[in-house]
Structures are given as structure tokens and as C-alpha cells.
VOLOZA-197540 format. One record per residue: x, y, z of N, C-alpha, C in turn; residue in one letter. Coordinates in Angstrom, 2 decimals. Example, Ala and Ser with C-alpha at 12.3 -4.5 7.8 and 13.67 -1.06 7.14 Angstrom:
# residues 2
n_X:n_Y:n_Z:ca_X:ca_Y:ca_Z:c_X:c_Y:c_Z:resn
13.19:-5.69:7.80:12.30:-4.50:7.80:13.20:-3.30:7.80:A
12.85:-2.25:7.08:13.67:-1.06:7.14:12.90:0.03:7.87:S
END
This chain:
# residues 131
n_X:n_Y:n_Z:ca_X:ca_Y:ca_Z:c_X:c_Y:c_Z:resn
0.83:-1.18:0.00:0.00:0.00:0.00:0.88:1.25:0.00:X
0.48:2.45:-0.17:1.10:3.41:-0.97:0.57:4.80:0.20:X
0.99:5.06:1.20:0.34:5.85:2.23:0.90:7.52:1.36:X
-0.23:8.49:1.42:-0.02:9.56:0.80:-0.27:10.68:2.16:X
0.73:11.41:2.06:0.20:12.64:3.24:0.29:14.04:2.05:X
-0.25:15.18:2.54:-0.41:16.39:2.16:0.23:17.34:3.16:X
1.10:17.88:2.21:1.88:18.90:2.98:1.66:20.50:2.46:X
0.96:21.36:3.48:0.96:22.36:2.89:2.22:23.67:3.04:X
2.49:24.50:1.79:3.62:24.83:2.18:3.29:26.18:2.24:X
3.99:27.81:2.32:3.39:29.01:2.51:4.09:29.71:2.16:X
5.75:29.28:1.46:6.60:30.15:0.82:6.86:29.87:-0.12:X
7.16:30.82:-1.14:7.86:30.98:-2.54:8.87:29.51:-2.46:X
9.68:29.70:-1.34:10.65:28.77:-1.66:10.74:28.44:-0.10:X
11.27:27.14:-0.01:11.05:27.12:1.87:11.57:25.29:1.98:X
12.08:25.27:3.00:12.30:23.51:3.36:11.59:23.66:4.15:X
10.99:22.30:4.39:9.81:21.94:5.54:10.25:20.63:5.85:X
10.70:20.28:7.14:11.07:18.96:7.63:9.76:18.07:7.69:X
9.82:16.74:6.95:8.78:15.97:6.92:8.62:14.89:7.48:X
10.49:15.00:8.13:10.67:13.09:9.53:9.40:12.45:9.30:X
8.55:13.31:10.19:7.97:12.72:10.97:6.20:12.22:10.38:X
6.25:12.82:9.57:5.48:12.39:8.32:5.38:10.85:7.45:X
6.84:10.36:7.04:7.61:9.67:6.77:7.47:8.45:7.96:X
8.13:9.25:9.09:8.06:7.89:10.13:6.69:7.52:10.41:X
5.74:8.06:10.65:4.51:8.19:10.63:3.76:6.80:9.78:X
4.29:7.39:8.26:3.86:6.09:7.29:4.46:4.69:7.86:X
5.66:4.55:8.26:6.29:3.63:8.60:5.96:3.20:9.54:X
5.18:3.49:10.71:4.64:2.85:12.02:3.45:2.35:11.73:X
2.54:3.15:10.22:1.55:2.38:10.20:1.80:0.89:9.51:X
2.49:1.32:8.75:2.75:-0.20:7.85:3.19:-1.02:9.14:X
3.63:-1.02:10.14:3.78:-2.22:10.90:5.43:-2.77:10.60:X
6.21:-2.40:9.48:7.09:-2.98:9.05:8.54:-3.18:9.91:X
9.10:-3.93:10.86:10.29:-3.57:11.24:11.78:-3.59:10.72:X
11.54:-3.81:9.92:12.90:-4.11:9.00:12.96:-4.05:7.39:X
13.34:-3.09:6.48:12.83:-3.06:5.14:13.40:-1.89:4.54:X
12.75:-1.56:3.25:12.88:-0.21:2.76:11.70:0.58:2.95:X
11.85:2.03:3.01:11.33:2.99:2.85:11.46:3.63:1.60:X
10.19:3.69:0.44:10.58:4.36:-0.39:9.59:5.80:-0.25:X
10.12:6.98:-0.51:9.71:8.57:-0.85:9.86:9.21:-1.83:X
8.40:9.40:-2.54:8.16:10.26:-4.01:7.64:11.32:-3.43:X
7.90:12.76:-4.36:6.88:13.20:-4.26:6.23:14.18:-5.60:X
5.65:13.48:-6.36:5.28:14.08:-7.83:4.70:14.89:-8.04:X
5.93:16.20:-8.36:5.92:17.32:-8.49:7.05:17.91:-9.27:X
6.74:18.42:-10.35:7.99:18.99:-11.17:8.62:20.15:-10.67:X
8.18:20.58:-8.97:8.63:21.69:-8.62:9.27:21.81:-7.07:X
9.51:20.69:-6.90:9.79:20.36:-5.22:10.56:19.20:-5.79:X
11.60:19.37:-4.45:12.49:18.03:-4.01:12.21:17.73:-2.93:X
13.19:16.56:-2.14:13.33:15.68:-1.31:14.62:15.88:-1.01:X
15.29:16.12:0.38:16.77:16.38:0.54:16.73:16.04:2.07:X
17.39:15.25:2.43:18.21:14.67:4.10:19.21:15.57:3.77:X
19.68:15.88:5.31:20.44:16.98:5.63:20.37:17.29:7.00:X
21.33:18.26:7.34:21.15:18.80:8.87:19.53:19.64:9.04:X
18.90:19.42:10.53:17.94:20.09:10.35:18.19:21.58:11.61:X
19.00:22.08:10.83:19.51:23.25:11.69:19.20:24.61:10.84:X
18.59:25.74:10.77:18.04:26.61:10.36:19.10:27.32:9.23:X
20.18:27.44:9.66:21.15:28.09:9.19:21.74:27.29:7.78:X
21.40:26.21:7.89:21.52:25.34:6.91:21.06:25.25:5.76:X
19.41:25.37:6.17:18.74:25.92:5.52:18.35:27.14:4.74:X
19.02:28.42:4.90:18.83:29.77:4.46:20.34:29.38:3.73:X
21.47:28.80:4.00:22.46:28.93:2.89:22.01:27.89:1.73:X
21.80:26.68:2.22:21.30:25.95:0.91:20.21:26.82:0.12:X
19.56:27.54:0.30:18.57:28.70:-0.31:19.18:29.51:-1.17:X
19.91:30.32:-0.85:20.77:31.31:-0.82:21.51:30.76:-2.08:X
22.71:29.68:-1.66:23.35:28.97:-3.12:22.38:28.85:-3.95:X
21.47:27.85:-3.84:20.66:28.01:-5.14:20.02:28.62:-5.96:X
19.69:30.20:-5.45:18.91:31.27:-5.72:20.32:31.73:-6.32:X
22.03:32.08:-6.14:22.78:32.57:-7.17:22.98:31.17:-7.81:X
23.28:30.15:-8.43:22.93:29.35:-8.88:21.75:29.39:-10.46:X
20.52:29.43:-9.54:19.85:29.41:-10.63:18.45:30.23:-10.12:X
18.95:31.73:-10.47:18.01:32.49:-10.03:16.66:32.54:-11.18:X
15.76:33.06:-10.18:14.23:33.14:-10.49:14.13:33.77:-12.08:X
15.01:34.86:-12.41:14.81:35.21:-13.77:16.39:35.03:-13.94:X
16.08:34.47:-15.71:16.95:34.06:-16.39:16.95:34.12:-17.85:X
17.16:33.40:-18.73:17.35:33.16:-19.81:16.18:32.27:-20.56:X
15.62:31.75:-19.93:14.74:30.53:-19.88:13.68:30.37:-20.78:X
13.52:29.37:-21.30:12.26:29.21:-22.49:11.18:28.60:-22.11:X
11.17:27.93:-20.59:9.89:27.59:-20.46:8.65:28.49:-20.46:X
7.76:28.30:-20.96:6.72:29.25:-20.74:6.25:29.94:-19.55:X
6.09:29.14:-18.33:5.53:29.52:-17.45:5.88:30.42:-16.50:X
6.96:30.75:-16.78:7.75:31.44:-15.91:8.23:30.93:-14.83:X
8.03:29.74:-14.47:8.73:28.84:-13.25:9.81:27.68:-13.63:X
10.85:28.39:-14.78:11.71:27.43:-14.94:12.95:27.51:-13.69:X
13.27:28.25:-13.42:14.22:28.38:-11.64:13.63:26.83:-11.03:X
12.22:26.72:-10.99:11.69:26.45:-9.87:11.60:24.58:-9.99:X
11.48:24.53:-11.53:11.92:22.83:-12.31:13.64:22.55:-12.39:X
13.94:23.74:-12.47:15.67:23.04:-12.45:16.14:22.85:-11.00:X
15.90:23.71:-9.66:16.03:23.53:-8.34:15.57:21.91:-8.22:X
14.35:21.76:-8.60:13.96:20.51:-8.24:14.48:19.34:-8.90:X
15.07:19.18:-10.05:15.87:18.55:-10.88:17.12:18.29:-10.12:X
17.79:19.42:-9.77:19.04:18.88:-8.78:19.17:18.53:-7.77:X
18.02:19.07:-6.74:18.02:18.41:-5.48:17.24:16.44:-5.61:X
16.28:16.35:-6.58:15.74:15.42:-6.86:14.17:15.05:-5.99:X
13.87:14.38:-6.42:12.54:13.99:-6.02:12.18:12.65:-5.77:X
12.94:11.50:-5.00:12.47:10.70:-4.72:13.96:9.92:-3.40:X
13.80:10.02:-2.34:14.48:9.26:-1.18:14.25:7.38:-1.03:X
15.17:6.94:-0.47:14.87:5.53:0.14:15.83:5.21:1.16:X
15.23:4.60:1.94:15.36:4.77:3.31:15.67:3.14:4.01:X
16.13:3.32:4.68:16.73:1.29:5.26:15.82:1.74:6.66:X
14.91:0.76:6.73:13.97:0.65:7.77:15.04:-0.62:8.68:X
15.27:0.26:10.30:15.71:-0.49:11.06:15.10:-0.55:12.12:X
14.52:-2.25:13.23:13.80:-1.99:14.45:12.54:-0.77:14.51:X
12.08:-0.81:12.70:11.00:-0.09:13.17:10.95:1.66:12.82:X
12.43:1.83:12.36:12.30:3.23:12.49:13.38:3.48:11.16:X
13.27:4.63:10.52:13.47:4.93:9.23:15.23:5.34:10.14:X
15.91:4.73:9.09:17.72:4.91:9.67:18.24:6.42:9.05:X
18.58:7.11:9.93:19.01:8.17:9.77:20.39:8.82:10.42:X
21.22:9.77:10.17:22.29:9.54:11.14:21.84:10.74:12.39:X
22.75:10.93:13.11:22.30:12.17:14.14:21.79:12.95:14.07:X
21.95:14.13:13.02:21.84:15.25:12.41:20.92:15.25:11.00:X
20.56:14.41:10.97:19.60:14.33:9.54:18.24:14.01:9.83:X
17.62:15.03:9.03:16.25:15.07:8.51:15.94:14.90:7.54:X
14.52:14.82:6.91:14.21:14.87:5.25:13.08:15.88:5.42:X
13.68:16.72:4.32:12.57:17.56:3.85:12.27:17.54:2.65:X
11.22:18.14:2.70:10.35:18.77:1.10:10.99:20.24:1.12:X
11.29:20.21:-0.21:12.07:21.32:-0.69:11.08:22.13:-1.78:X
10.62:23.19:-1.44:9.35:23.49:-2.06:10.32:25.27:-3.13:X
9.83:24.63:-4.35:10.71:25.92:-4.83:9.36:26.86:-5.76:X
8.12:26.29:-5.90:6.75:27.46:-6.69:5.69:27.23:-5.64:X
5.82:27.64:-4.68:4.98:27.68:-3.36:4.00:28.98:-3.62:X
3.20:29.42:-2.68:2.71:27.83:-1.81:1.27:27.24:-2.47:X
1.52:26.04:-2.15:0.52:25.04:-2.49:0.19:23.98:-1.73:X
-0.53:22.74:-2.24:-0.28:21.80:-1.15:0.43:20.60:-2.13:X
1.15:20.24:-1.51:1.79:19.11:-1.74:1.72:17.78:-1.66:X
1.73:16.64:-2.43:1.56:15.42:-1.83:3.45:14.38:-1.92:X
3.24:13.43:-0.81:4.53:13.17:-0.43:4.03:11.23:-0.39:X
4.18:10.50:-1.37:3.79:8.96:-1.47:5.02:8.53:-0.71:X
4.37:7.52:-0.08:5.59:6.77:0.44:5.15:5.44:0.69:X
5.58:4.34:0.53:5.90:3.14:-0.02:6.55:2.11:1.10:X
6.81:1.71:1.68:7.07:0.22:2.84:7.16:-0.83:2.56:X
8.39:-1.39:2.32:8.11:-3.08:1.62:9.41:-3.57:2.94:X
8.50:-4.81:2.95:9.57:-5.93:4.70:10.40:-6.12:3.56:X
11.20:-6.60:4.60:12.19:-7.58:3.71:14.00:-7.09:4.35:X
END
């Protein structure tokens, strides 16, 4: 089964830690030992583990905004091509080694949704197979 949560987001551009979202799916599946898999299908958001320390967050922002700022050169129509290439490099889909029950992570790491044409609501599939 394929547990879906909705994440709503409220900035232009913004990380939102989703742990616990994630672990969430994983306590329901019952699973203690396995993979964790995380989509979230959207041509405009990623998925990124990382420190979940604030400061971390406003520089990873920051690089990517000189990087690949909001106006550019760009031929997509919509005017949100910044916002498909951000999500292109950070990527859009995690997997995770389910240990004793709980999604393996190291000290300092979280997973977030990396929201770059906000705000909207978001959906975040995630996936549980034993084994």
C-alpha cells in the first residue's frame, strides 16, 4: 500500500522537515525491518536529508537562488523554470533502510520537502516493503 500525506507549504521557496510524516507512514505499515521508499510528484519540489539546523537551511537557499536564479534566460513558458531546475538537482524521490521499526538516519539528519513554486499543497507517497 502506498500511504499519501499532504503537505501544505506558505513560501515561494522554503524547506519543511517531513521526519515525521515519513516515520509516521512507517509505524503504520507495521514494518520492522525493510525499505522505505519517498516520491513526491511534483515537477517543482524536491526531497533532501540533511542537517535540520536553520542556518543550513537559508544557505542551501541562498546557493541556489545565485545558482539558478528566479529570472533568467529561460524558455519555459511559465515562468517557473528556476523552480523545475532547483527541483531537478536536489531530486525527487528518497529511500530509506527501515531499522527496528524506524526509518535509519544519522544524528543530524532530517528529510525535507524542498518546495521551490509555493505555496501550495503538496503530496509526499511513500511506499514500505519488509524484507
Amino acid at each position: 500500500m502506498i500511504e499519501e500525506r499532504i503537505v501544505k507549504t506558505r513560501e515561494s521557496t522554503e524547506l519543511i522537515d517531513v521526519t515525521a510524516e515519513i516515520q509516521a507512514a512507517v509505524d503504520k505499515s507495521g514494518v520492522k525491518h525493510g525499505i522505505c521508499v519517498v516520491y513526491v510528484p511534483h515537477t517543482t519540489v524536491g526531497l533532501l536529508i540533511n542537517e535540520a539546523e536553520t542556518g543550513f537551511h537559508s544557505d542551501l537557499l541562498r546557493t541556489l537562488n545565485r545558482l539558478v536564479p528566479e529570472k533568467g534566460d529561460y524558455r519555459h513558458p511559465d515562468g517557473n523554470a528556476h523552480a523545475h531546475i532547483k527541483a531537478s538537482l536536489i531530486g525527487t524521490e528518497k529511500y530509506f533502510i527501515i531499522r527496528d521499526g524506524r526509518i535509519a538516519l544519522g544524528t543530524w539528519q532530517a528529510v525535507f520537502l524542498c518546495e521551490f513554486d509555493g505555496p501550495r499543497s503538496r503530496k509526499i507517497a511513500v511506499k514500505v516493503l519488509e524484507g
